[in-house]
Residue frames as a rotation matrix with the C-alpha (Angstrom) as fourth column:
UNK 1
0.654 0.742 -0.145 126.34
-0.755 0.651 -0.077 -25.33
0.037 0.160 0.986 -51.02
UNK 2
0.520 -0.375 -0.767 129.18
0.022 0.904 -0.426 -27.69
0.854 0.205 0.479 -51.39
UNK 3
-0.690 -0.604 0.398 130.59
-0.540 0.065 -0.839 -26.88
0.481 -0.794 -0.371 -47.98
UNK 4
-0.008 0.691 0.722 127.42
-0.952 0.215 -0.217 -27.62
-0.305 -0.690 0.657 -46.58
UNK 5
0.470 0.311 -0.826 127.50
-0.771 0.601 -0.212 -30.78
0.431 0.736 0.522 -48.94
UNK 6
0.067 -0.738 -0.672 130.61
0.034 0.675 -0.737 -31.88
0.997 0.026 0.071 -47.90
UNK 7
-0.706 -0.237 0.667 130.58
-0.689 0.011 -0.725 -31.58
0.165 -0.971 -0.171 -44.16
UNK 8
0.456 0.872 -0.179 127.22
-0.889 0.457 -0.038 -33.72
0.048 0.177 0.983 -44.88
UNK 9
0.726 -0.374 -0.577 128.95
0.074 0.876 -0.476 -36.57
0.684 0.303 0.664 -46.39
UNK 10
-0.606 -0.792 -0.077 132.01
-0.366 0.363 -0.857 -36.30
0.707 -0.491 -0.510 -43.69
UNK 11
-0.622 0.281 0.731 129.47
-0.782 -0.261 -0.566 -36.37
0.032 -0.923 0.382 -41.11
UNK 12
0.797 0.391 0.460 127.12
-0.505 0.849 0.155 -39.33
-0.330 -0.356 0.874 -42.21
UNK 13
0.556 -0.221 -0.801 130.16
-0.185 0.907 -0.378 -41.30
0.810 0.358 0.464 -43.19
UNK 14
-0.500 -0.624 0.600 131.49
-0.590 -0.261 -0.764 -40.94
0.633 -0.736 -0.238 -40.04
UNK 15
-0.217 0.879 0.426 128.15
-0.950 -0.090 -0.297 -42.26
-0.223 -0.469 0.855 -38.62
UNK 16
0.811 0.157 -0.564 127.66
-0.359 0.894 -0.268 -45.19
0.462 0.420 0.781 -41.04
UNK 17
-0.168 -0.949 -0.268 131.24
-0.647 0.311 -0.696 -46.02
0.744 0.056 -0.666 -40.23
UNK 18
-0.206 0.465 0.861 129.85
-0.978 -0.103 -0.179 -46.52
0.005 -0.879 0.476 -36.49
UNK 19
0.359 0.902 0.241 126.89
-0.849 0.422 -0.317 -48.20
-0.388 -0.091 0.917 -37.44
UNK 20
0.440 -0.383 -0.812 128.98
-0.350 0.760 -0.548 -50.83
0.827 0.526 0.200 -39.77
UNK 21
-0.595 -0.640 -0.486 131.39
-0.053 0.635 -0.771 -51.55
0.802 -0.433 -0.411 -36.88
UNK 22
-0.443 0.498 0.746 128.56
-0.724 0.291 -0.625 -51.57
-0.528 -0.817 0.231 -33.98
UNK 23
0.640 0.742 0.198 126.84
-0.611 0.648 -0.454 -54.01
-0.466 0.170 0.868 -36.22
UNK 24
0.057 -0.726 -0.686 130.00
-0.321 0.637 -0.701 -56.00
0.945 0.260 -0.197 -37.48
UNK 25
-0.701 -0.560 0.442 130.28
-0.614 0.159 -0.773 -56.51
0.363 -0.813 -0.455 -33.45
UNK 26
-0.009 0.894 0.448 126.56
-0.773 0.278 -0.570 -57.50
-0.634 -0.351 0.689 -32.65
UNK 27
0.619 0.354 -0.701 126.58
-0.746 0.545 -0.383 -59.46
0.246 0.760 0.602 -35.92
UNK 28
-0.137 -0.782 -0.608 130.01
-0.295 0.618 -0.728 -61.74
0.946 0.080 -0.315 -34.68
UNK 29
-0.712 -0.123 0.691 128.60
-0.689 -0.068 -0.722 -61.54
0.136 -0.990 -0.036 -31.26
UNK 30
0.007 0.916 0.401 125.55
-0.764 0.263 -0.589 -63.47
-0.645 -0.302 0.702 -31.93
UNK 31
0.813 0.266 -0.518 126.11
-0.556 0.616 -0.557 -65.65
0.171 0.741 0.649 -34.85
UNK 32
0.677 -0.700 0.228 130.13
-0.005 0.306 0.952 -66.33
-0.736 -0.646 0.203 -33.88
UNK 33
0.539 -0.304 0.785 131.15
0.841 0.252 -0.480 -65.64
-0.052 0.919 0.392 -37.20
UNK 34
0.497 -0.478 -0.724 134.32
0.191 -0.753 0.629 -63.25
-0.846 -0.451 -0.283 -36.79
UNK 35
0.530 -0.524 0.666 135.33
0.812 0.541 -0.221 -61.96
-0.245 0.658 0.712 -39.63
UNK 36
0.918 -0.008 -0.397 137.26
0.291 -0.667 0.686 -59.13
-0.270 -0.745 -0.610 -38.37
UNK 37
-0.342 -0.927 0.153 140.74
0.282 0.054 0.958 -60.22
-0.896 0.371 0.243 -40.14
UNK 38
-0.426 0.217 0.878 138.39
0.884 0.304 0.354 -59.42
-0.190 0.928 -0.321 -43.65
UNK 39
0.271 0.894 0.357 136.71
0.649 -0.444 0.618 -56.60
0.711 0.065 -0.700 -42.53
UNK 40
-0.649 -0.689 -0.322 139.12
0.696 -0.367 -0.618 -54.55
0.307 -0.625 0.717 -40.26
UNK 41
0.315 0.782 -0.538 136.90
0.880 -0.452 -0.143 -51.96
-0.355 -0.428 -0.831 -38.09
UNK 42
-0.166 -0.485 -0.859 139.16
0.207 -0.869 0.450 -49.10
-0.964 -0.103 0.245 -39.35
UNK 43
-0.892 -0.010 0.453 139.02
0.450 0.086 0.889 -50.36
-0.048 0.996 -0.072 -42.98
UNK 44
-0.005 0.981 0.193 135.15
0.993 -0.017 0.114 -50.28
0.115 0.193 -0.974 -42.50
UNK 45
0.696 0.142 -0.704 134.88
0.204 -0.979 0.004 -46.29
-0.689 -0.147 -0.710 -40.88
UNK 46
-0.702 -0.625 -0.341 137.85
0.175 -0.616 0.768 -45.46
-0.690 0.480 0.542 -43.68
UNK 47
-0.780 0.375 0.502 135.36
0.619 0.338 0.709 -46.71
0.096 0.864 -0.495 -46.60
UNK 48
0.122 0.949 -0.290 132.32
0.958 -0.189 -0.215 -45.38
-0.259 -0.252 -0.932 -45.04
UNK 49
-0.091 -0.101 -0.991 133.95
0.341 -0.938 0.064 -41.79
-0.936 -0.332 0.120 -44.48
UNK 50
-0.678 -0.652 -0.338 135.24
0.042 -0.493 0.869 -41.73
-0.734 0.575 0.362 -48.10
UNK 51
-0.587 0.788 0.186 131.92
0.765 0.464 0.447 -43.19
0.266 0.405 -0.875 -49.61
UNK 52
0.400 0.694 -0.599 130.23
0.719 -0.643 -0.265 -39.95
-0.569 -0.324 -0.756 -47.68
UNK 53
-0.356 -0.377 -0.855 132.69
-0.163 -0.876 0.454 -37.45
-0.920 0.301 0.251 -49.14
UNK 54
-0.995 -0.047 0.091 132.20
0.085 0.128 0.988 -38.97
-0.059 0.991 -0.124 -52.81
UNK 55
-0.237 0.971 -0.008 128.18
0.968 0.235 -0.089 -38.84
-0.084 -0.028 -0.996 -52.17
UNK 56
0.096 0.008 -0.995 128.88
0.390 -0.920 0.030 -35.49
-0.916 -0.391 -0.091 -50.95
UNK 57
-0.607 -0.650 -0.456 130.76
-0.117 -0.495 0.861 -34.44
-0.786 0.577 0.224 -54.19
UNK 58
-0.875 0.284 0.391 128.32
0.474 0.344 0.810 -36.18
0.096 0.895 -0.436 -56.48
UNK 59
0.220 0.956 -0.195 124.93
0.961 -0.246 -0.123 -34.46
-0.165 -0.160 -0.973 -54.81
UNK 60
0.104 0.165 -0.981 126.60
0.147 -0.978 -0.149 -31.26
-0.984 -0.129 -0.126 -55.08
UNK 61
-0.934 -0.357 0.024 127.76
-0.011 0.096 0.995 -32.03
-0.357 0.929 -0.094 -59.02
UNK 62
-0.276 0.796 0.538 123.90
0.912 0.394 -0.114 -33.52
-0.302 0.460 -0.835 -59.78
UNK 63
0.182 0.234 -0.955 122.99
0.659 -0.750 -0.058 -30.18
-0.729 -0.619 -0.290 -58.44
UNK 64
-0.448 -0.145 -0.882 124.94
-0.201 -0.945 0.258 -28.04
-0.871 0.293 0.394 -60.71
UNK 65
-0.951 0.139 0.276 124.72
0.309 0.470 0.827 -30.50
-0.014 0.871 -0.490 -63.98
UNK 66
-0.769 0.608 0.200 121.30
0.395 0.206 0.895 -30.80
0.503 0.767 -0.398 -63.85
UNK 67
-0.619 0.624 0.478 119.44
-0.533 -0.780 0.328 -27.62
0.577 -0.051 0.815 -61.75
UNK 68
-0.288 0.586 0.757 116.24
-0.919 0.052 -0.390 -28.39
-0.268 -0.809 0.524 -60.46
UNK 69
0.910 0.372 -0.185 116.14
-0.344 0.924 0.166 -32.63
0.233 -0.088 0.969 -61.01
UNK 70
0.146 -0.932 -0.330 119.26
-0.452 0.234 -0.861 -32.61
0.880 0.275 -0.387 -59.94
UNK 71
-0.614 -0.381 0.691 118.73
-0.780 0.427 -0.458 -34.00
-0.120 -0.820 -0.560 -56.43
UNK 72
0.784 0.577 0.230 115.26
-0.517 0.811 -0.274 -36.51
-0.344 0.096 0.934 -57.89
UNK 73
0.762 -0.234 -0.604 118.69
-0.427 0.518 -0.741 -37.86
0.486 0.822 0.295 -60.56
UNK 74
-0.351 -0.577 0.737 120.72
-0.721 -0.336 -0.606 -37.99
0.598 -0.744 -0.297 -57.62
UNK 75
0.098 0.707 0.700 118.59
-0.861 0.413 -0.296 -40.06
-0.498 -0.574 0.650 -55.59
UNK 76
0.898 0.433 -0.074 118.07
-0.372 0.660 -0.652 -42.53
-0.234 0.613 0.754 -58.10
UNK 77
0.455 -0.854 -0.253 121.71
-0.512 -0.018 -0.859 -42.52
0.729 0.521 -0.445 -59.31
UNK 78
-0.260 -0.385 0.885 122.31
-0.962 0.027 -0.271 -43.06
0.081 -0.922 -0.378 -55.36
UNK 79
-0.037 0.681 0.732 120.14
-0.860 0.351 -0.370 -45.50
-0.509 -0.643 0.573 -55.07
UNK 80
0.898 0.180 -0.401 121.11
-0.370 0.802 -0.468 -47.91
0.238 0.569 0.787 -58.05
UNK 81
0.149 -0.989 -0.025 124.87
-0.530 -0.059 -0.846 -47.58
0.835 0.139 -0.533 -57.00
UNK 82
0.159 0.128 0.979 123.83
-0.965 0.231 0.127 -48.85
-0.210 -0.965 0.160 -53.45
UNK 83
0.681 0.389 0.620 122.19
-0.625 0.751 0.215 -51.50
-0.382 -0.534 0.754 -54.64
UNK 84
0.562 -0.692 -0.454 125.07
-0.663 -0.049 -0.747 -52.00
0.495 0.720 -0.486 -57.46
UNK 85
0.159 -0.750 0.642 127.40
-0.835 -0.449 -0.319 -52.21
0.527 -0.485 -0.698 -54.70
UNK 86
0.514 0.253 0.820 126.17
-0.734 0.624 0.267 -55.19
-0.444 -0.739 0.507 -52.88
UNK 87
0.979 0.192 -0.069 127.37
-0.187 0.711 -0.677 -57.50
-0.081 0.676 0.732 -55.49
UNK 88
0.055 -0.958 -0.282 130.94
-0.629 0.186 -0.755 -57.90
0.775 0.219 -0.593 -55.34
UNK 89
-0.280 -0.034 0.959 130.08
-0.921 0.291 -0.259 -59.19
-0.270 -0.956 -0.113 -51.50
UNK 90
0.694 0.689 0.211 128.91
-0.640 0.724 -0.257 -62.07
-0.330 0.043 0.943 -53.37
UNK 91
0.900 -0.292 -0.324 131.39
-0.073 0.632 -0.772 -62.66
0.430 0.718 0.547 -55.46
UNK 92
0.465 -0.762 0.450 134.31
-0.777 -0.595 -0.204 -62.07
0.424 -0.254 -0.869 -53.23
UNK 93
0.215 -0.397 -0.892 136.83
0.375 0.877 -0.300 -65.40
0.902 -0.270 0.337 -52.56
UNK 94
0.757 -0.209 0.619 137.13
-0.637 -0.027 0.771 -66.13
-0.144 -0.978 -0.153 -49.14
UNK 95
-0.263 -0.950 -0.170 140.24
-0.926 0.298 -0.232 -67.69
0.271 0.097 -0.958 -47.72
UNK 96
0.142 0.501 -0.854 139.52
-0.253 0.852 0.458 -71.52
0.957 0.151 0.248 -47.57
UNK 97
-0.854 -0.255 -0.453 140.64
0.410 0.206 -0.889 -71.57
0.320 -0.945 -0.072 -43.72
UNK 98
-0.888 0.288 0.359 137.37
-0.460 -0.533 -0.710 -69.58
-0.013 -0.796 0.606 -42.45
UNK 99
-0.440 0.859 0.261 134.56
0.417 0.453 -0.788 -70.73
-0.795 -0.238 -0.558 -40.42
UNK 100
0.155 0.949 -0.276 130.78
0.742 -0.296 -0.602 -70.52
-0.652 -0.111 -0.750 -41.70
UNK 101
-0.672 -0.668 -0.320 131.85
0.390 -0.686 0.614 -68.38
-0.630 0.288 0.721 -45.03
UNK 102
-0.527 0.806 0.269 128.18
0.816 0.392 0.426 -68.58
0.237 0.444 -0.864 -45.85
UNK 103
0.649 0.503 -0.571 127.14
0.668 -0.736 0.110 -65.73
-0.365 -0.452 -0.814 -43.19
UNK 104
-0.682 -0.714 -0.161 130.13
0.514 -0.624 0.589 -63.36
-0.520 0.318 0.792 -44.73
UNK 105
-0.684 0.212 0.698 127.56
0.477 -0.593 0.648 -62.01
0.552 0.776 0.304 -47.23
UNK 106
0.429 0.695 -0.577 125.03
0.834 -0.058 0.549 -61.51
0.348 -0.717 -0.604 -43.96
UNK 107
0.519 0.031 -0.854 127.51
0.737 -0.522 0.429 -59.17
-0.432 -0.852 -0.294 -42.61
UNK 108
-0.595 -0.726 -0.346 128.80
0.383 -0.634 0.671 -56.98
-0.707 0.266 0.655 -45.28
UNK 109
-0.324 0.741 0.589 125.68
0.778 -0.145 0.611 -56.81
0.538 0.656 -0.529 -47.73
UNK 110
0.658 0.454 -0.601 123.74
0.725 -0.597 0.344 -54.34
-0.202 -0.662 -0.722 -44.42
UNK 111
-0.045 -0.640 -0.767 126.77
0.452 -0.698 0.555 -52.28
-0.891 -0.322 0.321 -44.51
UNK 112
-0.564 -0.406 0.719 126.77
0.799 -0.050 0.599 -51.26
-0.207 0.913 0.353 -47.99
UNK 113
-0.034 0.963 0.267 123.03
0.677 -0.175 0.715 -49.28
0.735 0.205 -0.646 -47.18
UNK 114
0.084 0.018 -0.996 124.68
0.972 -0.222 0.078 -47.59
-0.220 -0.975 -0.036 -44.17
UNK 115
-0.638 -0.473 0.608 125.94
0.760 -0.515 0.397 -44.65
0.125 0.715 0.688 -46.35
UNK 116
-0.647 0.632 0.426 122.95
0.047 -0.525 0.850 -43.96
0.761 0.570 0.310 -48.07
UNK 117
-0.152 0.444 -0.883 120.96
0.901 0.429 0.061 -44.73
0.406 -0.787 -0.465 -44.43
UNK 118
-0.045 -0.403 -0.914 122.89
0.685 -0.678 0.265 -42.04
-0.727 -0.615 0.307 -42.78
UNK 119
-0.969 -0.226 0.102 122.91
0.219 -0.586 0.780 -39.67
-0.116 0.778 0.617 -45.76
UNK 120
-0.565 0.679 0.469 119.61
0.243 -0.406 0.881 -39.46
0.789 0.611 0.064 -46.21
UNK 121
0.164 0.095 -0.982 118.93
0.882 0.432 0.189 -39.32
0.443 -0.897 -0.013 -42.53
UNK 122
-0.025 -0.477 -0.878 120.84
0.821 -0.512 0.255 -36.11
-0.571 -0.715 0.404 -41.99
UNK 123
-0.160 0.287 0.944 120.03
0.926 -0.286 0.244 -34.42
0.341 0.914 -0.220 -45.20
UNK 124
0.468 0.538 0.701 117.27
0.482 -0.820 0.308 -32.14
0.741 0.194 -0.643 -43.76
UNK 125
0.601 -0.259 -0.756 119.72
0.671 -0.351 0.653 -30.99
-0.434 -0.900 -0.037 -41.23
UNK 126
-0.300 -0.944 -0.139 122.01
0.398 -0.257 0.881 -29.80
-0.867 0.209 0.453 -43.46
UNK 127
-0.994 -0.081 -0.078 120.82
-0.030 -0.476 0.879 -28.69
-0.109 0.876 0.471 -46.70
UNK 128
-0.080 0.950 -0.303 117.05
0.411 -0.245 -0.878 -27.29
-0.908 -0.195 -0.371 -46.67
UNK 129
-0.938 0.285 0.198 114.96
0.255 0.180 0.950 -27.64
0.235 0.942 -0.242 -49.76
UNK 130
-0.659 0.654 -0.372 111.91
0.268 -0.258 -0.928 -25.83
-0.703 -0.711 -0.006 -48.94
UNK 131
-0.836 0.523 0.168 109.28
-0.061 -0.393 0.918 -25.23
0.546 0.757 0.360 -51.69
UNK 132
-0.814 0.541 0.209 105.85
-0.422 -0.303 -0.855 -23.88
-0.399 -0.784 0.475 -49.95
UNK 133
-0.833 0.508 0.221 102.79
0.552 0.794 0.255 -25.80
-0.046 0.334 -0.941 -50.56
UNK 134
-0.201 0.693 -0.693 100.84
0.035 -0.701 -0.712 -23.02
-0.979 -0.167 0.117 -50.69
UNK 135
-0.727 -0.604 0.327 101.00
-0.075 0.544 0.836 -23.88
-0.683 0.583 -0.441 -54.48
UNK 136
0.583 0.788 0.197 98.09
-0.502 0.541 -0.675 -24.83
-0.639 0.294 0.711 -57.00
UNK 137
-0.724 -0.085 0.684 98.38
0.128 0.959 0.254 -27.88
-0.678 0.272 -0.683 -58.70
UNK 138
-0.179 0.932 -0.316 96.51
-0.760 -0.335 -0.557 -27.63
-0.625 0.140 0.768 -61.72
């Protein structure tokens, strides 16, 4: 289970990484706001990758800790940390030389959701959770 866990998380942060720098490019291509010297494309696919392992490490932890709610506490845990995350991008001092430092939160806030995007995206490839519906419900 945690190999499968962790090849997960290398694999969508690898992906998100992508997606952050194909959309850091589209995003500076269209608006003209480059902020490439803040946001290095390598920095962005390191962060992503390492952000997948630690997802990885924490879905396979929920798992043991807490059995069978361990991927619903997960989830949720995932999902507050996302949105957690967003919030330094707000507060973060820009240098007083750059254009348009208004659209800076435009183009790092998206990235922050790529992770969890791509993570939950690739999931049912990787780690199958099958319970048969064949079930009663009473």
């Amino acid at each position: 289970m945690f190999k499968q866990s962790l090849l997960l998380g290398a694999i969508s942060g690898i992906l998100a990484g992508i997606a952050s720098v194909i959309y850091q490019k589209v995003y500076s291509g269209t608006l003209g706001a480059d902020f490439a010297a803040l946001a290095k494309p390598l920095n962005i696919v390191i962060t992503c990758f390492v952000s997948g392992l630690i997802i990885a490490t924490g879905y396979w932890l929920s798992n043991k800790w807490f059995k069978t709610k361990g991927e619903i506490i997960f989830n949720l845990v995932f999902a507050i940390l996302s949105f957690a995350s967003i919030l330094p991008a707000f507060a973060f001092k820009l240098p007083l030389d750059i254009e348009m430092p208004e659209l800076f939160p435009g183009l790092v806030v998206p990235m922050h959701f790529f992770p969890a995007l791509a993570w939950f995206t690739l999931k049912p490839l990787f780690i199958k959770t099958y319970e048969p519906y064949n079930k009663v419900f009473a």
